[in-house]
C-alpha positions, 0 to 999 in steps of 0.5 A: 789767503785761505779762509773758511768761515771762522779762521782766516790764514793770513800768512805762511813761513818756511823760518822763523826768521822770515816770519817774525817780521811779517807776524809783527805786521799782521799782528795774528791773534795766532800763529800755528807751528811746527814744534820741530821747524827747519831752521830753529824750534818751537821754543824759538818761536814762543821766546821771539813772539812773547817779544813782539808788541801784540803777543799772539797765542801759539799752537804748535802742530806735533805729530805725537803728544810724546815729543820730549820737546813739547813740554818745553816748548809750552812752558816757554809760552806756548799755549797748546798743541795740535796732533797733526799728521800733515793732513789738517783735519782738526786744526780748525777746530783747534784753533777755535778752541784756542782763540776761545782760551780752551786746551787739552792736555793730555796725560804725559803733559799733566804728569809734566805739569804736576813736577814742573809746580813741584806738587804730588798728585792727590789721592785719586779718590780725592781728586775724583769728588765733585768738590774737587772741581771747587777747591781753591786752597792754594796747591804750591806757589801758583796753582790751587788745589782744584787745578791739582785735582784736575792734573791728576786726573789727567795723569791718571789718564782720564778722559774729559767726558769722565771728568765731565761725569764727576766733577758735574762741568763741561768740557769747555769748562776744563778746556779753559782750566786746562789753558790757565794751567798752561799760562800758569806754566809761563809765569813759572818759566819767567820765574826760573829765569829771572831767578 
């Protein structure tokens, strides 16, 4: 068991086979993997754990936020990513941030994000005002416009720090939009295919 002061490692898997039974026992309040497993994929993953009792959340460990598969996997019930290149650094920090409710979506997810609600972007003049952090008229089915505002921006390819700058909120502030807009992405998938 490996630890340090705030995540504790609790359990390792080499298949997802192996591992449900023994993440249903732990009952982890996340479970890290890789987007890519050897005997199944990370869609797998957040599918069987979204049919366990206690539902941890799911970073997926990706060595490139352009994997064609990393979109998927997050609106089949992923909640983030961590761009890992084997070596661990960060991933504590992430999982923090997770187990806080915060994420980072970068600009291909967001571009994804805006189709996936089936919305435009805003005008980036618009999205760029402080007022735009604060709008909450509904934008399409599930989401409102300051979340549009906020995708758009991350489109555009805007770095939180310049977010910070116009909108006047921290960056955990949009680190947790960012997270609901993901959890928003689930419902949209249950939905798809209910449907």
């Amino acid at each position: 068991m490996q630890h340090s002061d705030d995540v504790e490692l609790v359990g390792s898997g080499n298949s997802l086979a192996e591992s449900l039974d023994e993440i249903d026992a732990l009952m982890p309040d996340i479970v890290a993997s890789d987007l890519r497993l050897k005997d199944n994929h990370a869609m797998r993953v957040a599918v069987e754990l979204g049919r366990l009792a206690v539902r941890p959340q799911l970073m997926l460990l990706t060595p490139t936020a352009d994997d064609l598969q990393l979109f998927a996997a997050l609106s089949a019930g992923a909640n983030a990513y961590h761009l890992d290149n084997g070596s661990g650094i960060g991933l504590v920090e992430a999982l923090l941030c997770l187990h806080e409710r915060r994420v980072v979506l970068g600009p291909r997810l967001a571009r994804q994000a805006l189709a996936a609600f089936g919305i435009e972007r805003s005008p980036l003049v618009t999205a760029s005002q402080a007022a735009a952090a604060l709008d909450t008229t509904p934008a399409g089915r599930q989401i409102d416009q300051s979340g549009r505002h906020l995708l758009t921006l991350l489109a555009q390819g805007l770095l939180l720090p310049e977010i910070v700058a116009l909108w006047k909120l921290d960056v955990a502030e949009l680190e947790r939009r960012m997270w609901r807009m993901v959890r928003l992405l689930h419902v949209r998938s249950r939905e798809l295919l209910a449907a």
